[in-house]
FISEPA-776611 format. One record per atom (N, C-alpha, C): residue number from 1; x, y negated, z negated; residue in one letter; atom name. Coordinates in pm, whole numbers, padded with zeros to 5 digits. Atoms other than C-alpha are relative to their C-alpha. Layout:
   pos        u        v        w   code   site
   NUM        X        Y        Z      a     CA
...
# end
This chain:
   pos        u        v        w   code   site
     1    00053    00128    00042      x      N
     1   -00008    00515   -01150      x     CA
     1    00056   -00035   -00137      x      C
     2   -00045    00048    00140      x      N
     2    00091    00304   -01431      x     CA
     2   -00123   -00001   -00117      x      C
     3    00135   -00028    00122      x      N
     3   -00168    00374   -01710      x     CA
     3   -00018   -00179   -00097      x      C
     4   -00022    00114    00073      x      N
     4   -00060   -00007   -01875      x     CA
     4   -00004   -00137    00111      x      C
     5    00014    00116   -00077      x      N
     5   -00150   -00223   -01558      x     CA
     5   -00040    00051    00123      x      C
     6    00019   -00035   -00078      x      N
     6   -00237   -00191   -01184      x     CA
     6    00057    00039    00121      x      C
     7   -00154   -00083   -00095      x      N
     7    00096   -00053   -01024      x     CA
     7   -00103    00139    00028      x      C
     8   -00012   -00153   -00065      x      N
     8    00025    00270   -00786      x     CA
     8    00034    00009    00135      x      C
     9   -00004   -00047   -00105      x      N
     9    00120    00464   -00521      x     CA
     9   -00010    00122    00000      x      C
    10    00054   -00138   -00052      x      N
    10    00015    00752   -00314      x     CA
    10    00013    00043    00116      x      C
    11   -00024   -00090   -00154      x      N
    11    00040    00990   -00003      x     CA
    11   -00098    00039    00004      x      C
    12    00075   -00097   -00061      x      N
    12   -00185    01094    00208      x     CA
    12   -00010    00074    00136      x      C
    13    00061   -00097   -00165      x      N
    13   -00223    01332    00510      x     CA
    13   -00152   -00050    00089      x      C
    14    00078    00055   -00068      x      N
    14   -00372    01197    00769      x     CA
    14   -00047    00088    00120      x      C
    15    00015   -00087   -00104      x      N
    15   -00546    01343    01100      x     CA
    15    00022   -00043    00147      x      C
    16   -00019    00031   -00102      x      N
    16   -00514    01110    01315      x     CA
    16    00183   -00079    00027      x      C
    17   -00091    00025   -00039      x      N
    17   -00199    00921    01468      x     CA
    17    00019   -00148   -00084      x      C
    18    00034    00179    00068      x      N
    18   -00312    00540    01333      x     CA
    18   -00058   -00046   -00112      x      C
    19    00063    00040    00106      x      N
    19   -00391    00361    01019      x     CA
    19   -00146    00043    00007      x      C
    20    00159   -00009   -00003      x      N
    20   -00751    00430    00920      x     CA
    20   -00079   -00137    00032      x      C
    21    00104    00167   -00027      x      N
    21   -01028    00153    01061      x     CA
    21    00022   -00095   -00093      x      C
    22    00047    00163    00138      x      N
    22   -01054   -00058    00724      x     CA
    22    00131   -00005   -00012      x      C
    23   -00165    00078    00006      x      N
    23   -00667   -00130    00744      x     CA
    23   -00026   -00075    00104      x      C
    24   -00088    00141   -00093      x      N
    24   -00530   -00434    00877      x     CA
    24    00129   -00033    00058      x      C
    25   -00181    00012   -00064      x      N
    25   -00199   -00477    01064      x     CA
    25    00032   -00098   -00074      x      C
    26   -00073    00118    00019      x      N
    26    00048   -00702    00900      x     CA
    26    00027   -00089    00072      x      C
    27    00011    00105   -00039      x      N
    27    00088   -01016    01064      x     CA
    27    00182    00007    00024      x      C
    28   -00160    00034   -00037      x      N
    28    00465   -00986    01201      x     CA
    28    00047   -00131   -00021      x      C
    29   -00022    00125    00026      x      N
    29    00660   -01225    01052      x     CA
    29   -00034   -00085   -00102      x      C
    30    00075    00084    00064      x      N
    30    00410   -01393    00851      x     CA
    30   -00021    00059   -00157      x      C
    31    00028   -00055    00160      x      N
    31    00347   -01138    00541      x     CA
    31    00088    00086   -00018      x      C
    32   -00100   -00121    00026      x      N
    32    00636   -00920    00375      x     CA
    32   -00056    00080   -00093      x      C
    33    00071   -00099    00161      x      N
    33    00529   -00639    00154      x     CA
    33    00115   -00033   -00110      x      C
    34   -00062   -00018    00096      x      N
    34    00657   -00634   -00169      x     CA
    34    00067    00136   -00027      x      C
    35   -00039   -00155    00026      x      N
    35    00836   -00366   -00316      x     CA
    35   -00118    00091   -00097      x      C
    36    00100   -00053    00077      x      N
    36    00639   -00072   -00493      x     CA
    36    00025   -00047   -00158      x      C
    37   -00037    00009    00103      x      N
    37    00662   -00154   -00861      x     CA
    37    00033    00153   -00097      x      C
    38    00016   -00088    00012      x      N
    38    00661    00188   -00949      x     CA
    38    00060    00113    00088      x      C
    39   -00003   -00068   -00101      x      N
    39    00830    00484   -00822      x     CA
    39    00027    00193   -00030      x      C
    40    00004   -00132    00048      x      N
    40    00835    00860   -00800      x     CA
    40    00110    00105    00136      x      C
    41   -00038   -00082   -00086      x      N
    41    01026    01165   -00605      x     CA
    41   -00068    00040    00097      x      C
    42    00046    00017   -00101      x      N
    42    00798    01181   -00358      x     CA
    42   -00068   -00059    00095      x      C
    43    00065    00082   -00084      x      N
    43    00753    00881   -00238      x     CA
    43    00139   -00083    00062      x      C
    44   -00101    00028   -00090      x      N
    44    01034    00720    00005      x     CA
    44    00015   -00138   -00040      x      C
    45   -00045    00144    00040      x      N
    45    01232    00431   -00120      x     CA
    45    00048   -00056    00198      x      C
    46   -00016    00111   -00124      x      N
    46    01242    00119    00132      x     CA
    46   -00125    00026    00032      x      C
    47    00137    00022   -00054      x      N
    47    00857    00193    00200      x     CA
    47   -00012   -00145    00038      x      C
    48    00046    00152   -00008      x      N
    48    00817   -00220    00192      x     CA
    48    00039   -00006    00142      x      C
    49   -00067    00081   -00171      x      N
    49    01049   -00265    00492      x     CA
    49   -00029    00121    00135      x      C
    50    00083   -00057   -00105      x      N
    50    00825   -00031    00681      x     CA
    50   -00132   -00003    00020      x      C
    51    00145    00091    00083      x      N
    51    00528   -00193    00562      x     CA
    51   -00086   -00013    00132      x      C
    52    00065    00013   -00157      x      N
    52    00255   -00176    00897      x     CA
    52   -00151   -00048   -00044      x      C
    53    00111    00104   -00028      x      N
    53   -00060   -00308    00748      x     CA
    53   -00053    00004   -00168      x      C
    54    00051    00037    00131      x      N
    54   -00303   -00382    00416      x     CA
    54   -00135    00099   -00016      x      C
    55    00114   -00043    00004      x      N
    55   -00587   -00133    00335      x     CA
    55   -00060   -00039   -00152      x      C
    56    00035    00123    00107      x      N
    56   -00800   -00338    00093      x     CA
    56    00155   -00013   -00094      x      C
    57   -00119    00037    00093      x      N
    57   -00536   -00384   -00219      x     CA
    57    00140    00055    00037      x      C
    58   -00120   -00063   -00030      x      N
    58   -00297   -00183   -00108      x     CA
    58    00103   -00017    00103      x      C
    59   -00100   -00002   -00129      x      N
    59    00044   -00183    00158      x     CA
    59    00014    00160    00073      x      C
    60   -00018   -00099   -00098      x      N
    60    00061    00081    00385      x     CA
    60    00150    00018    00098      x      C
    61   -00091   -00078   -00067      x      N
    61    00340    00274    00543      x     CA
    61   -00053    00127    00068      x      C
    62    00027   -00137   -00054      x      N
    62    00292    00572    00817      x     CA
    62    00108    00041    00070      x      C
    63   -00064   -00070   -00090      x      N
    63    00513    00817    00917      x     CA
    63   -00018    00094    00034      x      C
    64    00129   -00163   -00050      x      N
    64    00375    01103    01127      x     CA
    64   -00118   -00031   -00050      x      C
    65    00098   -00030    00054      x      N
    65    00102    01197    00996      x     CA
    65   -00053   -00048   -00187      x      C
    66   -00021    00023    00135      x      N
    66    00179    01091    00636      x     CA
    66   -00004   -00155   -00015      x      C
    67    00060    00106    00059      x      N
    67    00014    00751    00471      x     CA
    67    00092   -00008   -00113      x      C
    68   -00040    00046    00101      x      N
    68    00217    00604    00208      x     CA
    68   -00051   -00124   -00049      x      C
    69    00076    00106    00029      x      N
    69    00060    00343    00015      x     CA
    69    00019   -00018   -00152      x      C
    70   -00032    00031    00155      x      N
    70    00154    00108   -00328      x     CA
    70   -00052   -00128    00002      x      C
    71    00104    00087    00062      x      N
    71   -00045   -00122   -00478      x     CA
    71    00098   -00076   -00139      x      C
    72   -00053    00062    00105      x      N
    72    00133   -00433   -00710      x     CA
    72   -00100   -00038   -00098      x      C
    73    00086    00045    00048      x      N
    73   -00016   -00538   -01019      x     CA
    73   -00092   -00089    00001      x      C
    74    00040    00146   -00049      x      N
    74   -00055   -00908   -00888      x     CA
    74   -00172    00051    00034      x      C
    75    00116    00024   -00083      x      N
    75   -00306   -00772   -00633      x     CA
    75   -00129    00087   -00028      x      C
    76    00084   -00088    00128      x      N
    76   -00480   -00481   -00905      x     CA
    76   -00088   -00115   -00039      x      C
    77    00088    00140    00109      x      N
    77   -00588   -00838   -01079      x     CA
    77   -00068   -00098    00067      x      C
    78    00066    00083   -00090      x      N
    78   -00663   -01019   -00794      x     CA
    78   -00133    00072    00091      x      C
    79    00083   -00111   -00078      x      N
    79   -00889   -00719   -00624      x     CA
    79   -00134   -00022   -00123      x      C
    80    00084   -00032    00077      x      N
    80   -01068   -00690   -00963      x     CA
    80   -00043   -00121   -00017      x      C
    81    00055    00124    00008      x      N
    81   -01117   -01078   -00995      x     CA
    81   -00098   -00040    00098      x      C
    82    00122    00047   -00152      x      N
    82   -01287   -01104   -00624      x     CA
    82   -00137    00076   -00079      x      C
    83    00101   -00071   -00018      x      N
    83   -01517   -00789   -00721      x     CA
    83   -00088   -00028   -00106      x      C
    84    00093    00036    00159      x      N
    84   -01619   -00947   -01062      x     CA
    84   -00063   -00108   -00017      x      C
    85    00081    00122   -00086      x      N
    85   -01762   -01260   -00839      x     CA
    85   -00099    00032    00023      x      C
# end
């Protein structure tokens, strides 16, 4: 994570085969992920253009078993603006 704004990403191990329930499929076509703003050695460049759905703030990528997920600042500020309604 970026300690100076709301850039992150993360991996996680998953158990099952499919996004978790509270994700959303991307809308083919209609929504592109962004790129991560942020990046590290173990997280797979081009994640965006494998981009499969939205779990609250975040973009989601799965391969196998493995969750990849990055979060832009935009939507850090926009997440914290809804919850401060």
């Amino acid at each position: 994570m970026r300690t100076t704004g709301g850039e992150r990403i993360l991996k996680a191990t998953l158990s099952g085969d499919g996004l978790p329930a509270s994700c959303t499929p991307l809308d083919a076509g209609a929504e592109k992920a962004p790129d991560p703003e942020i990046r590290a050695s173990w997280f797979p460049s081009g994640a965006a253009s494998g981009a499969q759905g939205r779990c609250g703030s975040y973009y989601v990528s799965l391969k196998d078993h493995t969750l990849y997920a990055w979060q832009t600042n935009d939507d850090w500020v926009e997440e914290n603006r809804r919850s401060a309604q």
